[in-house]
Biopython code that builds the backbone (N, CA, C, O; Angstrom):
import numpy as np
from Bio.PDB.StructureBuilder import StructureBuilder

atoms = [
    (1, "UNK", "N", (-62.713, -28.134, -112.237)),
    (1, "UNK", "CA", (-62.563, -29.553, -112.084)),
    (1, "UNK", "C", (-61.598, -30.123, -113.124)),
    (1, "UNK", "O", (-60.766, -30.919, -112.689)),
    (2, "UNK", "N", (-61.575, -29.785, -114.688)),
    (2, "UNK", "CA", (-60.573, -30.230, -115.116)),
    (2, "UNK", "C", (-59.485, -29.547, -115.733)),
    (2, "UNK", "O", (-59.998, -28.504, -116.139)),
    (3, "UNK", "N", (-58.253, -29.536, -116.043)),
    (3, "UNK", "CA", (-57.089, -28.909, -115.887)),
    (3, "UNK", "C", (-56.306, -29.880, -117.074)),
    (3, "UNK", "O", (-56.336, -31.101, -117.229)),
    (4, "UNK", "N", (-55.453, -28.595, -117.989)),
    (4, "UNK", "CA", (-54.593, -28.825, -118.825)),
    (4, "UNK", "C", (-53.507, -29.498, -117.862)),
    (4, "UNK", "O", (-53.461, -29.236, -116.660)),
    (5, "UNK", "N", (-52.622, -30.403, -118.510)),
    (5, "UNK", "CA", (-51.658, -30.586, -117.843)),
    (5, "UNK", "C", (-50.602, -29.578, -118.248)),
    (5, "UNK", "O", (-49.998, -28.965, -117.368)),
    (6, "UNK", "N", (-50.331, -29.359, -119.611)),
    (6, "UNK", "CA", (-49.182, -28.642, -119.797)),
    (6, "UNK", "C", (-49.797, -27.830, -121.092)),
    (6, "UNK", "O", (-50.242, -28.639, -121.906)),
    (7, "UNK", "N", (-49.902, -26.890, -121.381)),
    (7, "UNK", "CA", (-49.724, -25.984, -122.514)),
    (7, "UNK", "C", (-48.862, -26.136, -123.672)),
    (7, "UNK", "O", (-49.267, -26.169, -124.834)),
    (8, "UNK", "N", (-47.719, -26.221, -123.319)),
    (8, "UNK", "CA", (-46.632, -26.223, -124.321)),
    (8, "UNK", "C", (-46.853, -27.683, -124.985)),
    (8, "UNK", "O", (-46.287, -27.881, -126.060)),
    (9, "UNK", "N", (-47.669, -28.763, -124.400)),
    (9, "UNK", "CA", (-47.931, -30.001, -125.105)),
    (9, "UNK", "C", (-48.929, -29.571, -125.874)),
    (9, "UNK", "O", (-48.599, -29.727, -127.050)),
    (10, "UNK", "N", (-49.884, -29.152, -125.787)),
    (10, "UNK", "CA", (-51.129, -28.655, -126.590)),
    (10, "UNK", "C", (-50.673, -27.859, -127.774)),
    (10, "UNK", "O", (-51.148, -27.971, -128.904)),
    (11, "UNK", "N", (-49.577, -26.933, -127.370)),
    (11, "UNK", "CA", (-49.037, -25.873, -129.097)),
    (11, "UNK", "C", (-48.401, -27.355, -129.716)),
    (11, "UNK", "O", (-48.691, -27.824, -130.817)),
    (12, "UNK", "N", (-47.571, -27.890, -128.834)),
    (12, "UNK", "CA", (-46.223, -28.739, -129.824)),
    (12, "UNK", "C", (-46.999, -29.866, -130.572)),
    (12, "UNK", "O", (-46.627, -30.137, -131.713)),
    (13, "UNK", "N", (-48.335, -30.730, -129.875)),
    (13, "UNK", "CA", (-48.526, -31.384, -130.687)),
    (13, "UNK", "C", (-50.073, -31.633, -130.359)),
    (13, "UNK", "O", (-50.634, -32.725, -130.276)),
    (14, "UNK", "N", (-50.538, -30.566, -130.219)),
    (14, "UNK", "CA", (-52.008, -30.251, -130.504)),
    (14, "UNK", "C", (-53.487, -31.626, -130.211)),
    (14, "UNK", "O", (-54.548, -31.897, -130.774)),
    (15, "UNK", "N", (-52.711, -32.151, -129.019)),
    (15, "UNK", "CA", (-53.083, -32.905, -128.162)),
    (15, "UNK", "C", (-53.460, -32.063, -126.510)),
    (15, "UNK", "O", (-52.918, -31.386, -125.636)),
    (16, "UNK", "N", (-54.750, -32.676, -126.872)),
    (16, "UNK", "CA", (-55.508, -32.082, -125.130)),
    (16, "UNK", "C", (-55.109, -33.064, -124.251)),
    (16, "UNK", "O", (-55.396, -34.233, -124.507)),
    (17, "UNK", "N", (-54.429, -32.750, -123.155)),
    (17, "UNK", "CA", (-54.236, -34.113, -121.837)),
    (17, "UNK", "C", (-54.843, -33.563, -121.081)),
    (17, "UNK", "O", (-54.621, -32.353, -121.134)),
    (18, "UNK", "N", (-55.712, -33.911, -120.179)),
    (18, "UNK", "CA", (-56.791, -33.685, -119.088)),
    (18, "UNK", "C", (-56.316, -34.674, -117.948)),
    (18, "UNK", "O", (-55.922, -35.824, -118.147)),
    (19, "UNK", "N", (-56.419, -34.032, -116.700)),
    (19, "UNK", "CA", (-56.229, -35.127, -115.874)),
    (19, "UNK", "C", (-57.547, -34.397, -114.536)),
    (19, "UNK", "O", (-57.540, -33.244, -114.105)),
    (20, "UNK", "N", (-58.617, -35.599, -114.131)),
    (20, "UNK", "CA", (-59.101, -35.986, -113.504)),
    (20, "UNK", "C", (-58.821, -36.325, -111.830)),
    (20, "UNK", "O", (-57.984, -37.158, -111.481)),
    (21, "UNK", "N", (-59.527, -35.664, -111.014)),
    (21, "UNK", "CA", (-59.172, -35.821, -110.098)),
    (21, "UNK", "C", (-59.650, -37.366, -109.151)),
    (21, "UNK", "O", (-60.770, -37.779, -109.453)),
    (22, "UNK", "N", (-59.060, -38.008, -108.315)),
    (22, "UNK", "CA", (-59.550, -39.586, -108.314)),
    (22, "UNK", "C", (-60.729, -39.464, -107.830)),
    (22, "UNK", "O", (-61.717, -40.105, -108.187)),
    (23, "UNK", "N", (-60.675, -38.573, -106.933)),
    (23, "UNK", "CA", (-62.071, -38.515, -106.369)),
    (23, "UNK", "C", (-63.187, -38.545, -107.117)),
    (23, "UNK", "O", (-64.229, -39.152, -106.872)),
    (24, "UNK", "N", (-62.926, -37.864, -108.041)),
    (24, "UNK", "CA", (-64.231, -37.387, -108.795)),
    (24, "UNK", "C", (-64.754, -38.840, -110.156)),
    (24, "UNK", "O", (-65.747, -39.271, -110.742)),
    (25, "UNK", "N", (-63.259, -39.071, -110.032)),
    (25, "UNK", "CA", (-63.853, -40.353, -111.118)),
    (25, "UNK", "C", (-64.546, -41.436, -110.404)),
    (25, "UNK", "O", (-65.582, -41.835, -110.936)),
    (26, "UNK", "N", (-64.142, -42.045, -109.197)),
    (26, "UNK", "CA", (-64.653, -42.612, -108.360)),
    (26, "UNK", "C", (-66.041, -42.386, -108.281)),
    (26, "UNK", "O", (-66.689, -43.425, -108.404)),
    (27, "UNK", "N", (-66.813, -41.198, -108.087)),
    (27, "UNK", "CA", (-67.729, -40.509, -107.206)),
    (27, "UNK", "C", (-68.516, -40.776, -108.771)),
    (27, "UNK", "O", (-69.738, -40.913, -108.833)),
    (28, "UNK", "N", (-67.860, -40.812, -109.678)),
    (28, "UNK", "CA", (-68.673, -40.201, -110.736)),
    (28, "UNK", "C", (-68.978, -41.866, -111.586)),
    (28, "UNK", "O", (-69.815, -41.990, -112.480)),
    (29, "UNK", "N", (-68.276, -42.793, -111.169)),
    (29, "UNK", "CA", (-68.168, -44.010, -111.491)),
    (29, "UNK", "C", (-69.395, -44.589, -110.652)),
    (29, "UNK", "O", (-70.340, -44.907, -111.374)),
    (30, "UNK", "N", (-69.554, -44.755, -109.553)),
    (30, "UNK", "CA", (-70.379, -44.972, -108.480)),
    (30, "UNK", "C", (-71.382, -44.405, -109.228)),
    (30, "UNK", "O", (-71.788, -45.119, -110.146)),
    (31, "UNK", "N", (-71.929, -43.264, -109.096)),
    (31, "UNK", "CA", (-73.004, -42.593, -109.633)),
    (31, "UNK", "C", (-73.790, -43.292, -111.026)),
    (31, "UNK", "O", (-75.003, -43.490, -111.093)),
    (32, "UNK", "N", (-73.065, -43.522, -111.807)),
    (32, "UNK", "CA", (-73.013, -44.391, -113.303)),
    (32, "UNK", "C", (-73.692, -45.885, -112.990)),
    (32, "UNK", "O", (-74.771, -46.423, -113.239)),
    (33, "UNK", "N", (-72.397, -46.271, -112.270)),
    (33, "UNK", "CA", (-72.925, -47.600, -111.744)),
    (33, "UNK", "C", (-74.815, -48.026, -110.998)),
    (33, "UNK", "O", (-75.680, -48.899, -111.068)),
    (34, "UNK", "N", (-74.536, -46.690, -110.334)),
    (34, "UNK", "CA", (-76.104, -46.730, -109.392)),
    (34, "UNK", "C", (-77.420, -46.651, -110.480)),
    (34, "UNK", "O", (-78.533, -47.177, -110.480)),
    (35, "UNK", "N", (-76.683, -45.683, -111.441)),
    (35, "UNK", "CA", (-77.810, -45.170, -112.405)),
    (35, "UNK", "C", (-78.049, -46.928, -113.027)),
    (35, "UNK", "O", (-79.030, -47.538, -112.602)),
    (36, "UNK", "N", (-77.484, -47.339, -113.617)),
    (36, "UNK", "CA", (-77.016, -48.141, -114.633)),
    (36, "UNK", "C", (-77.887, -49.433, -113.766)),
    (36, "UNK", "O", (-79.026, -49.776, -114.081)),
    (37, "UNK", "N", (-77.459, -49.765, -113.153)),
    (37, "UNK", "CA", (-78.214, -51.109, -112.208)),
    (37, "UNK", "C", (-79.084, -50.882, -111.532)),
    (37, "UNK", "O", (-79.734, -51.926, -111.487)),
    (38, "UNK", "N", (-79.652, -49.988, -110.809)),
    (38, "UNK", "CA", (-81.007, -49.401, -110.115)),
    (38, "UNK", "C", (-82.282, -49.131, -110.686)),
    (38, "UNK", "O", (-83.467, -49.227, -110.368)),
    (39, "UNK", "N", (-81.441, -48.677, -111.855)),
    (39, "UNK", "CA", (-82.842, -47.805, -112.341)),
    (39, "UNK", "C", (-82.891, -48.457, -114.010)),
    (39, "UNK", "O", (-84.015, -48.541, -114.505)),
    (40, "UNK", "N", (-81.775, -48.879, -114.800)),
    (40, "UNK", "CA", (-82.305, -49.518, -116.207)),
    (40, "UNK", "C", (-82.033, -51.208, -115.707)),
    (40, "UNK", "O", (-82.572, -51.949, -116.529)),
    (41, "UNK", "N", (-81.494, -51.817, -114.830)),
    (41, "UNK", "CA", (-81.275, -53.589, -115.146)),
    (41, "UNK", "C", (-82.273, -53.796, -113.860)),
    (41, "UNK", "O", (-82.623, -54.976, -113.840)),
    (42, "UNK", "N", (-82.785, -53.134, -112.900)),
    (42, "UNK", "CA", (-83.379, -53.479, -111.977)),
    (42, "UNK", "C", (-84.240, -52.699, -111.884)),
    (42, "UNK", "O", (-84.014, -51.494, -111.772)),
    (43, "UNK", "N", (-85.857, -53.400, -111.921)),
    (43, "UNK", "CA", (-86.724, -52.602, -111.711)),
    (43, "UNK", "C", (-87.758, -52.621, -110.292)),
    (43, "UNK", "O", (-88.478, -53.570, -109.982)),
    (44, "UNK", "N", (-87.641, -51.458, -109.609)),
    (44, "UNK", "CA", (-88.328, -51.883, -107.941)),
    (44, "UNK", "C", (-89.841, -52.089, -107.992)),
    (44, "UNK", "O", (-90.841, -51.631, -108.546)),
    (45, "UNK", "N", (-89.519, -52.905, -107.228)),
    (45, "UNK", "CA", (-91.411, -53.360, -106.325)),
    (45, "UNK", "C", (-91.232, -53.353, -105.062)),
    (45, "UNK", "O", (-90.158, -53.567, -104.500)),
    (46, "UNK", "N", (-92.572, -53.038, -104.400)),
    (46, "UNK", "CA", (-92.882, -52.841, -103.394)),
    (46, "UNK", "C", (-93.699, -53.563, -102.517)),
    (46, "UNK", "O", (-94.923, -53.550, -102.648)),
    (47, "UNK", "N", (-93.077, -54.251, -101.551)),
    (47, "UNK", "CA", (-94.201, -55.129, -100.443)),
    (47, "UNK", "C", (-94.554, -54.826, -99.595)),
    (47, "UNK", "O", (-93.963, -53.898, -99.044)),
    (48, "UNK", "N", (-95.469, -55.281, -99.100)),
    (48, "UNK", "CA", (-95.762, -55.387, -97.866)),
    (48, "UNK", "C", (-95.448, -57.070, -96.506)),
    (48, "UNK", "O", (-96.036, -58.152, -96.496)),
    (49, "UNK", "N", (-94.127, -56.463, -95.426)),
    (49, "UNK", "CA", (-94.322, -57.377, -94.853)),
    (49, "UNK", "C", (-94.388, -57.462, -93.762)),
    (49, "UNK", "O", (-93.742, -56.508, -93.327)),
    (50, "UNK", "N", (-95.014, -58.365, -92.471)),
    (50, "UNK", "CA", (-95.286, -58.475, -90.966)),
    (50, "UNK", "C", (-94.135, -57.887, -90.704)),
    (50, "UNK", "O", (-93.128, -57.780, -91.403)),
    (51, "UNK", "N", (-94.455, -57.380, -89.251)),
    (51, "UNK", "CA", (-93.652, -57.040, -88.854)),
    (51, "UNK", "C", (-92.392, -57.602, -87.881)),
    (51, "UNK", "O", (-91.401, -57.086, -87.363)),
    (52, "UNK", "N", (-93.190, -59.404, -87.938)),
    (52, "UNK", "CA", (-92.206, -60.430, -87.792)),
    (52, "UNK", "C", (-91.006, -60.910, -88.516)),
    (52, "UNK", "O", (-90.009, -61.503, -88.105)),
    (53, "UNK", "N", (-91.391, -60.458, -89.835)),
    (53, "UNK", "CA", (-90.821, -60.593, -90.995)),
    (53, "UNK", "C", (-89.489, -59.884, -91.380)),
    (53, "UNK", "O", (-88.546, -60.301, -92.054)),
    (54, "UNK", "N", (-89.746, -58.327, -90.566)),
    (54, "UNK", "CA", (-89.145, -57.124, -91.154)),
    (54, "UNK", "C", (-87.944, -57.613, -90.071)),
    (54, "UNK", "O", (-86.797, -57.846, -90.453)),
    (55, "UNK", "N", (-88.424, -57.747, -88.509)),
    (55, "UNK", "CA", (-87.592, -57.961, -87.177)),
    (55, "UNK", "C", (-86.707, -59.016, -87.855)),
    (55, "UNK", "O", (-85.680, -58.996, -87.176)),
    (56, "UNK", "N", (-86.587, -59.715, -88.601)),
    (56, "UNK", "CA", (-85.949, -61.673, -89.109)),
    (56, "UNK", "C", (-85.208, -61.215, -90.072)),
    (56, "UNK", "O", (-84.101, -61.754, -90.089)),
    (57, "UNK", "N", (-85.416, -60.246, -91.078)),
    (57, "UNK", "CA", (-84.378, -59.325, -91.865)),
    (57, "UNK", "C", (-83.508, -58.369, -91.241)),
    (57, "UNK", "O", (-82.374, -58.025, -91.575)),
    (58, "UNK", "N", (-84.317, -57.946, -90.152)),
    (58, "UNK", "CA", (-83.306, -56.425, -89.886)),
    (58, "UNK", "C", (-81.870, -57.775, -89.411)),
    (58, "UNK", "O", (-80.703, -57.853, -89.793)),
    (59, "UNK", "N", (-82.724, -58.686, -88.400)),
    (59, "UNK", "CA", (-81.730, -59.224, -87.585)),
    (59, "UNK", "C", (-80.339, -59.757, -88.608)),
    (59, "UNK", "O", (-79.167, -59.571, -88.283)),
    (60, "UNK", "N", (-80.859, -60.557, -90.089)),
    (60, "UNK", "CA", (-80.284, -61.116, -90.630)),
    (60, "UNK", "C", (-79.004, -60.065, -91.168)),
    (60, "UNK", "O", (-77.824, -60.327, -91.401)),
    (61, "UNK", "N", (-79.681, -58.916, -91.247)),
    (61, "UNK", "CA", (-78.512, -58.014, -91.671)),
    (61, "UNK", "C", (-77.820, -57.517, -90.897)),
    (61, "UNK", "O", (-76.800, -57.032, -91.387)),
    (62, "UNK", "N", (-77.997, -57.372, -89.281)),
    (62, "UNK", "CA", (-77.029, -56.931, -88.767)),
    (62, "UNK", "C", (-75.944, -57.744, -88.142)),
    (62, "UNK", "O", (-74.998, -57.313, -87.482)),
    (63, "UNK", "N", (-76.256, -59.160, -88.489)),
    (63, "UNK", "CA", (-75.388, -60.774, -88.216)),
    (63, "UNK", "C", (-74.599, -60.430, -89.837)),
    (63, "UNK", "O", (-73.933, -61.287, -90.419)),
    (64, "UNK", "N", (-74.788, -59.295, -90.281)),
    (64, "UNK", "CA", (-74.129, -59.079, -91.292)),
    (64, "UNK", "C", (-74.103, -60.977, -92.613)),
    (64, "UNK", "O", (-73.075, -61.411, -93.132)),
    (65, "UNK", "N", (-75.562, -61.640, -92.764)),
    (65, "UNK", "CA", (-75.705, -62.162, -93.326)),
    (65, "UNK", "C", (-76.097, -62.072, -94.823)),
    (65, "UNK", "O", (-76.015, -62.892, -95.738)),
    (66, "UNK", "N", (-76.621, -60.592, -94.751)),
    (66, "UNK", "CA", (-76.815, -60.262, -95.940)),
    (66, "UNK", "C", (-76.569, -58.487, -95.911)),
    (66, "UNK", "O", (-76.691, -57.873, -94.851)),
    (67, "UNK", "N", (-76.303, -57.963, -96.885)),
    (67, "UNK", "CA", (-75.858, -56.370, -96.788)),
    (67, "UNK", "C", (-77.328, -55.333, -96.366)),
    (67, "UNK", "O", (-77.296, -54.428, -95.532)),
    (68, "UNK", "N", (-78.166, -55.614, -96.918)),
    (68, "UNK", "CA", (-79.036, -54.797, -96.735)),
    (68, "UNK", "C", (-80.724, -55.625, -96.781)),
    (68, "UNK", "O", (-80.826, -56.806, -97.114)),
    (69, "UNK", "N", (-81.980, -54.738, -96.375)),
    (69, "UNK", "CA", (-82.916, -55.713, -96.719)),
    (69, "UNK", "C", (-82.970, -56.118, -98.190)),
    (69, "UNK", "O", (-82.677, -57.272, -98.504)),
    (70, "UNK", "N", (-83.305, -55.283, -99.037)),
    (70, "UNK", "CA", (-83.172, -55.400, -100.620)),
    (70, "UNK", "C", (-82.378, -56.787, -100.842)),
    (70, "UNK", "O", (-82.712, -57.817, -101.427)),
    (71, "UNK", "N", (-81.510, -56.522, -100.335)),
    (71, "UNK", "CA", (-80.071, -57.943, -100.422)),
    (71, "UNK", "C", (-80.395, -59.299, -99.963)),
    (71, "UNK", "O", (-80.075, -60.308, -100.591)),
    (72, "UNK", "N", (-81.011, -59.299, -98.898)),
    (72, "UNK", "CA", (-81.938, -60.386, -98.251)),
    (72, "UNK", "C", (-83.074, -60.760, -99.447)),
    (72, "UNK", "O", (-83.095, -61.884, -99.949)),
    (73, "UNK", "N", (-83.887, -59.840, -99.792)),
    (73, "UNK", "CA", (-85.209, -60.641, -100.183)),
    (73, "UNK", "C", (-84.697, -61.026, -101.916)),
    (73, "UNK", "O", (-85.142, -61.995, -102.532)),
    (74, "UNK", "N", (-83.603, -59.954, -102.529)),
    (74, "UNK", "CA", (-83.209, -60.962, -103.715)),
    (74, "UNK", "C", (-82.541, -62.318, -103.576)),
    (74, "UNK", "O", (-82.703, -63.217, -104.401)),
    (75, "UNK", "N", (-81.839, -62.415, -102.571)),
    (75, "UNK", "CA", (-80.879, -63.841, -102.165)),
    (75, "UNK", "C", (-82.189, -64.723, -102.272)),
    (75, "UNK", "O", (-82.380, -65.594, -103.121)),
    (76, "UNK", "N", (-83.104, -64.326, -101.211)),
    (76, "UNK", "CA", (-84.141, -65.063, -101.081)),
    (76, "UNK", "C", (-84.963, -65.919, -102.016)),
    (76, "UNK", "O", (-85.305, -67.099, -102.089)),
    (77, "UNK", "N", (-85.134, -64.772, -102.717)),
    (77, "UNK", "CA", (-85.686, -65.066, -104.415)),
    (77, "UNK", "C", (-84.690, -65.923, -105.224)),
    (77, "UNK", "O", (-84.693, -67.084, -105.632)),
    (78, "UNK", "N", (-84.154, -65.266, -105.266)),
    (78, "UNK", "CA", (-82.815, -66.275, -105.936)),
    (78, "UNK", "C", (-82.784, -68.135, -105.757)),
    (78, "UNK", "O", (-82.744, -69.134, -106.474)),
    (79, "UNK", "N", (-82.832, -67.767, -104.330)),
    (79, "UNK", "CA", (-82.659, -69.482, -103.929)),
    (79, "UNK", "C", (-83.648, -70.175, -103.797)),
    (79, "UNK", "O", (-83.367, -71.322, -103.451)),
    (80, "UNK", "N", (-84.787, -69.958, -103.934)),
    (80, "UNK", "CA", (-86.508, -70.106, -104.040)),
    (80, "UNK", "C", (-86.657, -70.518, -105.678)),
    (80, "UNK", "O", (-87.456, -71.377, -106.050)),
    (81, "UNK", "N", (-85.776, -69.782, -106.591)),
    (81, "UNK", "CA", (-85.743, -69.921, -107.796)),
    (81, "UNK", "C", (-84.980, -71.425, -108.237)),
    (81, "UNK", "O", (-85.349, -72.199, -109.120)),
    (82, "UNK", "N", (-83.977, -71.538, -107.453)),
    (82, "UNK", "CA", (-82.954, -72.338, -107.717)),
    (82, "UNK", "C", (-83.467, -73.774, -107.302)),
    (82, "UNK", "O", (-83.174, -74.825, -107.874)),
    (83, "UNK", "N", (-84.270, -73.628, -106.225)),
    (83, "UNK", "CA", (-84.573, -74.858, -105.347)),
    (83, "UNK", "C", (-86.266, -75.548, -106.225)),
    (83, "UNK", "O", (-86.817, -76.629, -106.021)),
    (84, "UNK", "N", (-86.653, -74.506, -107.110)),
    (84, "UNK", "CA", (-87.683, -75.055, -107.947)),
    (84, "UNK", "C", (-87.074, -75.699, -109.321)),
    (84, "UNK", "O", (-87.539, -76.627, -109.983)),
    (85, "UNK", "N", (-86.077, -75.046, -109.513)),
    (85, "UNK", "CA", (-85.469, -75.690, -110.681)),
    (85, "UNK", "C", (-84.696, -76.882, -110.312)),
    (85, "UNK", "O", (-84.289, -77.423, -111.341)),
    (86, "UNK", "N", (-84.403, -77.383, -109.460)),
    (86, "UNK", "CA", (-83.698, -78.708, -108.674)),
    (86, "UNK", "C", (-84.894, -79.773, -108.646)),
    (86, "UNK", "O", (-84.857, -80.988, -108.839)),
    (87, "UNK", "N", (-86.252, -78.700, -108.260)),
    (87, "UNK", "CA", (-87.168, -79.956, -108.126)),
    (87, "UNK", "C", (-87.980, -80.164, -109.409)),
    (87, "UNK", "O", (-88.582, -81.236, -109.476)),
    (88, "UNK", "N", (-88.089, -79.358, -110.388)),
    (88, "UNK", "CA", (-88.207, -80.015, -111.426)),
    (88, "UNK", "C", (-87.431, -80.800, -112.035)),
    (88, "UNK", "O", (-87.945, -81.612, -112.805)),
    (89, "UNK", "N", (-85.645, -80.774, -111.824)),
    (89, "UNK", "CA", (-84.898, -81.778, -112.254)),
    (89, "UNK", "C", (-85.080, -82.816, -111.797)),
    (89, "UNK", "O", (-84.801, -83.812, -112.465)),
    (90, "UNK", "N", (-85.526, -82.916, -110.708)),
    (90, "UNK", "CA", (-85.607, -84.166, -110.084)),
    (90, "UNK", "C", (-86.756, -84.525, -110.425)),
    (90, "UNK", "O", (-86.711, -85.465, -111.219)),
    (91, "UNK", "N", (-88.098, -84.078, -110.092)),
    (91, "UNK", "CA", (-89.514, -84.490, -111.737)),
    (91, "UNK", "C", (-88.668, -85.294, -112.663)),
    (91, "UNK", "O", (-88.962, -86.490, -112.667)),
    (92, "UNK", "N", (-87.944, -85.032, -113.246)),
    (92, "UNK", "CA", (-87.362, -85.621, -114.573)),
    (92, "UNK", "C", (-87.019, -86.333, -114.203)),
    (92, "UNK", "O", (-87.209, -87.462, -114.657)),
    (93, "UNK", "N", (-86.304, -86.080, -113.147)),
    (93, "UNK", "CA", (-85.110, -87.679, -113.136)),
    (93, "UNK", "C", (-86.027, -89.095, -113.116)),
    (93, "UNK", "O", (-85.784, -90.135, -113.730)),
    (94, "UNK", "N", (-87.561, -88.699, -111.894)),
    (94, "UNK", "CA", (-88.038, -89.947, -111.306)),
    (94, "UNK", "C", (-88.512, -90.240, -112.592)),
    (94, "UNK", "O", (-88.475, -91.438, -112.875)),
    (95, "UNK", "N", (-88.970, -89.442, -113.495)),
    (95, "UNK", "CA", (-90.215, -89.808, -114.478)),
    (95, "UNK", "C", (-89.171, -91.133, -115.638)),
    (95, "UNK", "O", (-89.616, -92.169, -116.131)),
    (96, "UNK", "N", (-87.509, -90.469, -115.776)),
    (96, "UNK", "CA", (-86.585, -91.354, -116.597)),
    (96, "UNK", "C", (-86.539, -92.220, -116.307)),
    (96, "UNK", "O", (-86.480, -93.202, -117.047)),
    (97, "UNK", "N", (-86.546, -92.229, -114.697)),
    (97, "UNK", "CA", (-86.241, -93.629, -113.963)),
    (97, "UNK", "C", (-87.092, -94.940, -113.931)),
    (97, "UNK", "O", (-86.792, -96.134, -113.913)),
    (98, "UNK", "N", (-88.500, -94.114, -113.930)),
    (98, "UNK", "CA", (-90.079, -95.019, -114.687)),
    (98, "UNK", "C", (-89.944, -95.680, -115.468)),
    (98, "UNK", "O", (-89.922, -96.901, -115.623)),
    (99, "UNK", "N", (-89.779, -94.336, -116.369)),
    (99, "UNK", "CA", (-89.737, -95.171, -117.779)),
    (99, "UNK", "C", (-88.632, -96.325, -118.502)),
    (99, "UNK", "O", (-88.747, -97.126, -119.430)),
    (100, "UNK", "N", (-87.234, -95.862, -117.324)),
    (100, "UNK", "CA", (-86.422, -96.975, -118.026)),
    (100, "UNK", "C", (-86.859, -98.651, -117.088)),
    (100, "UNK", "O", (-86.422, -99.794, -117.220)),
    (101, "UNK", "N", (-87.486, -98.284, -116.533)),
    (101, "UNK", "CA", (-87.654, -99.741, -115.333)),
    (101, "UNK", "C", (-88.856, -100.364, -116.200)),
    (101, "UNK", "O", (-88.970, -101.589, -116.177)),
    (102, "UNK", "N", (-89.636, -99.710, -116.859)),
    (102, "UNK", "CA", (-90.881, -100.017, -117.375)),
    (102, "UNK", "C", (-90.509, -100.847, -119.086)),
    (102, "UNK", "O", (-91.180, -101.724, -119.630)),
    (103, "UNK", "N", (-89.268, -100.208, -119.582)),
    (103, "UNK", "CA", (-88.721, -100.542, -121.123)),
    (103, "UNK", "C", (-87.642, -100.909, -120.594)),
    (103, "UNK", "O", (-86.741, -100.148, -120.949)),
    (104, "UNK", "N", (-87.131, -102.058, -119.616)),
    (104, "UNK", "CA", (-85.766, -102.084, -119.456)),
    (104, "UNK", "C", (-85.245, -102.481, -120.622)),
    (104, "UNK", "O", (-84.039, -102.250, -120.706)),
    (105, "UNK", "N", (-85.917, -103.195, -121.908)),
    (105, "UNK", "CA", (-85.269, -103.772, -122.475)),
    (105, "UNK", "C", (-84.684, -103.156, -123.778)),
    (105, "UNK", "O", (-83.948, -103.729, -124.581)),
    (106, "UNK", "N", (-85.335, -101.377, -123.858)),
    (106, "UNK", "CA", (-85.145, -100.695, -125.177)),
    (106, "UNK", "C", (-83.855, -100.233, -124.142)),
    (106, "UNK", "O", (-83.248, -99.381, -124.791)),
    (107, "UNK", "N", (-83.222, -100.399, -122.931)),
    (107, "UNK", "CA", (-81.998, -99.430, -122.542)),
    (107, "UNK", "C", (-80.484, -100.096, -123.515)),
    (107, "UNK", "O", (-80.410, -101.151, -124.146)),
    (108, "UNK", "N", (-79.811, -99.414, -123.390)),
    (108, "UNK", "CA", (-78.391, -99.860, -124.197)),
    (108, "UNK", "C", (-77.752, -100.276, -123.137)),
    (108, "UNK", "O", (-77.890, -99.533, -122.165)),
    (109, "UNK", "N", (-77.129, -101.161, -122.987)),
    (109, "UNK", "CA", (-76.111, -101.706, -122.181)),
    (109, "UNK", "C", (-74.942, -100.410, -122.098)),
    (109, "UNK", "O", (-74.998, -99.345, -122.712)),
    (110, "UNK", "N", (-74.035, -100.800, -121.277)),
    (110, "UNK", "CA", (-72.661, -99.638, -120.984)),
    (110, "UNK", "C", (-71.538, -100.561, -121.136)),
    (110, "UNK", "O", (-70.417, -100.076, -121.293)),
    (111, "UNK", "N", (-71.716, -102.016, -121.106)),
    (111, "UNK", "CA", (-70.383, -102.654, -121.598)),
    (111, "UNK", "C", (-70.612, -102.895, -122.671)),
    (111, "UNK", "O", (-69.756, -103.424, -123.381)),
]
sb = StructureBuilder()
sb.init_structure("model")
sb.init_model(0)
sb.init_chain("A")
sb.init_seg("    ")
for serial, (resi, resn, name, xyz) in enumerate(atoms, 1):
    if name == "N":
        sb.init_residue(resn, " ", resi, " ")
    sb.init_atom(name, np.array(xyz, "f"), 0.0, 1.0, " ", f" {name:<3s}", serial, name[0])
structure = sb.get_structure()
């Protein structure tokens, strides 16, 4: 798999050049990558779901909406995440909005 390029570079100035075949860096990059995000930044769990559930994913992925199931139920999560943090912003907002209607008079003017 790996190969001197030239010899006579190695006597003259005692430098190793290696050259890599693309394939293999590719293949071997991928591999790294899979290790690297699968198994140490992502850790799996396992559900259980209807089988109404599973039919509404397969479908979603082959409308090519999402890449795979895995891909579906993190999006999912994701935006379940996002849409609770919107509604606690908005908690806040009404609760500011209370309180400034209630103290209009501690607010600062803007002109």
């Amino acid at each position: 798999m790996w190969r001197i390029l030239s010899k006579k570079d190695y006597f003259s100035s005692r430098i190793w050049v290696w050259v890599l075949p693309v394939d293999f860096v590719l293949r071997e990059f991928k591999y790294f990558v899979n290790i690297y995000v699968y198994k140490i930044v992502m850790p799996q769990v396992q559900t259980r779901v209807s089988e109404e559930m599973l039919k509404l994913l397969d479908k979603w992925v082959e409308e090519g909406k999402f890449q795979s199931r895995s891909d579906a139920i993190r999006t999912i999560i994701a935006r379940f995440e996002e849409r609770e943090k919107t509604r606690k912003f908005y908690k806040m907002l009404k609760k500011r909005s209370r309180e400034a209607e209630e103290n209009f008079n501690d607010l600062v003017p803007l002109e």
